[in-house]
C-alpha positions in Angstrom: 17.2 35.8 23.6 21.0 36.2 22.5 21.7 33.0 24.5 19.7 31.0 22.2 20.7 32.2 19.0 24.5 32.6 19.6 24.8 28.8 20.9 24.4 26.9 18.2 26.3 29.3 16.4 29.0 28.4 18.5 28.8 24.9 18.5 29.2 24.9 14.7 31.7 27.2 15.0 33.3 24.9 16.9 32.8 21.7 14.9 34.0 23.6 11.5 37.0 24.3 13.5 37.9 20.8 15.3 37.4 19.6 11.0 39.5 22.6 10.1 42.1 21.6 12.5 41.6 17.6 11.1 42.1 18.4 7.9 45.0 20.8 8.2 46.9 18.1 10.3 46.1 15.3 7.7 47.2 17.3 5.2 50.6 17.5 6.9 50.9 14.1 7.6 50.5 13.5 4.0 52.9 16.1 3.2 55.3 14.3 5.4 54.6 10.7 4.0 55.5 12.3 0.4 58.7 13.9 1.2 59.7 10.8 3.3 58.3 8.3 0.1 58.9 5.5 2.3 56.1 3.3 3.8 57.9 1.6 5.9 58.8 4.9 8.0 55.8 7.1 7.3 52.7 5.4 5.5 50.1 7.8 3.8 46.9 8.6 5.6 45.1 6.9 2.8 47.4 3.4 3.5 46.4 3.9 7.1 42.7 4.3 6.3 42.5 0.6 4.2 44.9 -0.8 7.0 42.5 0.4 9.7 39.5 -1.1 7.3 41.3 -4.3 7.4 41.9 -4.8 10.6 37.8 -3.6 12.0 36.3 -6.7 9.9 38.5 -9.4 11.7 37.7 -10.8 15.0 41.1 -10.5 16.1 40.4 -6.9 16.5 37.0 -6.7 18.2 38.2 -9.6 20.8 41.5 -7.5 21.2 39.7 -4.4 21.7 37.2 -5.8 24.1 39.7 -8.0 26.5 42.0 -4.7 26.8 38.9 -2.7 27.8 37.7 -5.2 30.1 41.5 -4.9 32.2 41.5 -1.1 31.8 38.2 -0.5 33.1 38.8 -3.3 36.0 41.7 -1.2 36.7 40.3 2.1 36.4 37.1 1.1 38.9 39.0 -0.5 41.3 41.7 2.4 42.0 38.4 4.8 41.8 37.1 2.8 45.1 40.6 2.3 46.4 41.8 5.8 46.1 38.4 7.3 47.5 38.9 4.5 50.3 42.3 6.2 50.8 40.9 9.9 50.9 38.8 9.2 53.5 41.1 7.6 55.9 43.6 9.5 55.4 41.5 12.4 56.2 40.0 11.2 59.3 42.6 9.0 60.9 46.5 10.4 61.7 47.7 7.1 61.7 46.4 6.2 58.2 47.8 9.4 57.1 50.9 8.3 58.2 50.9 4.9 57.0 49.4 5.2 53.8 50.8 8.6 52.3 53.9 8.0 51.6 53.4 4.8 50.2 50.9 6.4 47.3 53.3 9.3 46.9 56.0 7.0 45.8 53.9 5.4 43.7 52.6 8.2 42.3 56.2 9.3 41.9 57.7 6.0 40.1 57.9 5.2 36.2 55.3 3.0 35.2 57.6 1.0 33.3 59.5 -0.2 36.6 56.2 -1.2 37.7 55.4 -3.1 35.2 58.8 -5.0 34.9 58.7 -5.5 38.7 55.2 -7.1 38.5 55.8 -9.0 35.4 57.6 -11.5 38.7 54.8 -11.8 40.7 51.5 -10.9 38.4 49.8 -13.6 35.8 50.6 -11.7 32.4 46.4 -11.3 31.7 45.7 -9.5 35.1 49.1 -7.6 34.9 47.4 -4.4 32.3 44.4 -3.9 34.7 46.8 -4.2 38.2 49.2 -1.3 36.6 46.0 0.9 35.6 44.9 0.3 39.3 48.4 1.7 40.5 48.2 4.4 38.4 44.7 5.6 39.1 44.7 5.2 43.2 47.2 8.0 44.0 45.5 10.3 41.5 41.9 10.0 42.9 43.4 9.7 46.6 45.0 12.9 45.6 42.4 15.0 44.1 39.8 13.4 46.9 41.7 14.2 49.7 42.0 18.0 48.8 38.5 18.0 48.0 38.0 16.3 51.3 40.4 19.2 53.0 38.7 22.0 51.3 35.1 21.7 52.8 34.1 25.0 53.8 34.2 25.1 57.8 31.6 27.3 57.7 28.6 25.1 56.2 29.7 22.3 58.5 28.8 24.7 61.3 25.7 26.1 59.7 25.1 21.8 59.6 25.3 21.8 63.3 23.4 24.6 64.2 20.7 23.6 62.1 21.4 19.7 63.4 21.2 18.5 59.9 22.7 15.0 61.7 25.7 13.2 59.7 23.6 11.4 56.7 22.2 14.8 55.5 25.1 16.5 56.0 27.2 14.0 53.9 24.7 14.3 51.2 23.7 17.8 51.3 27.8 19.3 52.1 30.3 16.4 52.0 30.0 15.0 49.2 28.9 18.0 46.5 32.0 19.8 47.6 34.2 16.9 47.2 32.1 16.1 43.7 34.2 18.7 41.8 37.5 17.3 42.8 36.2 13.4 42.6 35.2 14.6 38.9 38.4 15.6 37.6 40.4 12.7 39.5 38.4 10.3 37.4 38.9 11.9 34.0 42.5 12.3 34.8 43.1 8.8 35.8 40.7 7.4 33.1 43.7 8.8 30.4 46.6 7.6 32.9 45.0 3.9 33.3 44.3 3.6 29.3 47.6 4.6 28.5 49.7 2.7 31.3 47.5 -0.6 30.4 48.3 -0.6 26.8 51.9 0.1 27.9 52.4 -3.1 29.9 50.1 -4.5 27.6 52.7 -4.2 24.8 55.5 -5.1 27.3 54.0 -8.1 28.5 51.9 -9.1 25.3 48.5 -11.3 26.9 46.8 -12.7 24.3 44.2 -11.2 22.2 45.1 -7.6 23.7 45.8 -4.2 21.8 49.3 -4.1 23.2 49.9 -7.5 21.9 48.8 -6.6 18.1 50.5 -3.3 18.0 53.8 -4.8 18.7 53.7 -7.4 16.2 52.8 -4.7 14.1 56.3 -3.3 15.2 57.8 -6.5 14.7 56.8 -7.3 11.3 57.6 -3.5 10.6 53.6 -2.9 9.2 53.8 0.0 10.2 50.1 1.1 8.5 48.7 -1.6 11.1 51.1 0.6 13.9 49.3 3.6 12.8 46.4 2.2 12.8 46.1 0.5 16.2 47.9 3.9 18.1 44.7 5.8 16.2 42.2 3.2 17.8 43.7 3.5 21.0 43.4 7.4 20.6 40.2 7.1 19.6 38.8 4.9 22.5 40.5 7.0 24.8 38.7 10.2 23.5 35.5 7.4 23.7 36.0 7.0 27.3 36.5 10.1 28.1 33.1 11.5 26.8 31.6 8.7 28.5 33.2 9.0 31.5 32.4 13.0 31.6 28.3 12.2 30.7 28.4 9.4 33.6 30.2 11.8 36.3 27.7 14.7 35.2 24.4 12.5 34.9 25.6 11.1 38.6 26.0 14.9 39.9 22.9 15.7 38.4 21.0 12.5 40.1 22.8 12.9 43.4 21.8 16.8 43.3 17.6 16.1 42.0 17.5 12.6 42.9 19.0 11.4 46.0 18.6 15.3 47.7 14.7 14.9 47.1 14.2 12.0 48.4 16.2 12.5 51.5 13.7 15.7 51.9 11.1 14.2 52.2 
């Protein structure tokens, strides 16, 4: 009975903080703006707020917003597969292990900004965003797969054996729920590494109608209200993405656990 009357309580508890919080913080930022009194350095929150307004009704912005998601995401999946891909191989075969390893450590290990300057030679400058967030993504999810991947307990492998589960139910019924925790957090981790590294060589290598692109010719032009106002879309797609990417991963675990476990039991 306590459990159902102390969780909402919570949850508002919560959301009159996170606004607490807000309005604390925009409170200093206008503090800031009016001991500064100089737009050019530190606009006001309300000057941010029109800018922002501005910028939503234009096309500019929607097709800018889109085309940097579409790279991002492209990215993002394809260093999901890529880095699983590496897990496994790694895991089961010495000589991948050997081969591949080292190669994702020193990626994982080098500046993103020598990457993109180093593929600005060889990369078309609209595919370049989505091949860095790729880069950045594989080691992570190899990473956090392979440990997942290491960590299976020996001991329901065995109990798999005795009870001659055979390899499909054993993948879906021990593999791959153990790993699930690990896959999980390699995806939300990368998810905020690929959106911030694609804007970054989106801003060095400016494609057309890309969010990179606009803020630095906010930067340019020194408007800085449209510079705050892009970096707060960017921060707020990224929270976006994140909350999606959460409900997918836990709707997926849910399916795999309801779903795909039924069926194969029957």
């Amino acid at each position: 009975m306590t459990h159902f009357t102390t969780t909402p309580n919570n949850k508002i508890r919560g959301l009159l903080a996170g606004f607490g919080a807000a309005v604390f913080w925009l409170a200093v930022w206008q503090l800031i703006s009016m001991l500064v009194a100089q737009e050019l350095l530190v606009p006001a929150p309300l000057m941010v707020l029109k800018a922002l307004g501005r910028l939503v009704v234009t096309t500019t912005f929607w097709r800018s917003t889109y085309l940097s998601l579409l790279r991002i995401v492209v990215g993002f999946v394809t260093g999901i597969f890529c880095g699983s891909g590496a897990a496994i191989l790694t895991t089961r075969f010495k000589a991948a292990d050997f081969l591949i390893s080292p190669v994702l450590r020193i990626i994982r290990a080098t500046p993103v900004a020598s990457f993109i300057i180093l593929a600005l030679v060889w990369i078309r400058t609209g595919w370049l965003p989505a091949f860095i967030s790729f880069l950045m993504v594989v080691p992570v999810v190899w990473s956090n797969v392979e440990n997942g991947i290491r960590q299976i307990d020996d001991k329901l492998l065995e109990m798999a054996q005795v009870l001659r589960l055979g390899r499909l139910k054993t993948l879906l019924h021990i593999r791959i729920p153990s790993v699930m925790p690990y896959f999980t957090a390699a995806c939300t981790t990368g998810m905020g590494l690929a959106w911030k590294s694609g804007i970054a060589a989106e801003v060095i290598c400016r494609p057309d109608f890309s969010i990179g692109k606009q803020l630095q010719n906010a930067k340019i032009y020194l408007e800085t209200p449209d510079v705050f106002a892009w970096t707060i879309t960017i921060v707020l797609l990224s929270m976006l993405l994140e909350k999606l990417l959460v409900l997918a991963t836990g709707r997926f675990g849910h399916w795999f656990h309801t779903g795909a476990a039924g069926k194969e039991s029957k």
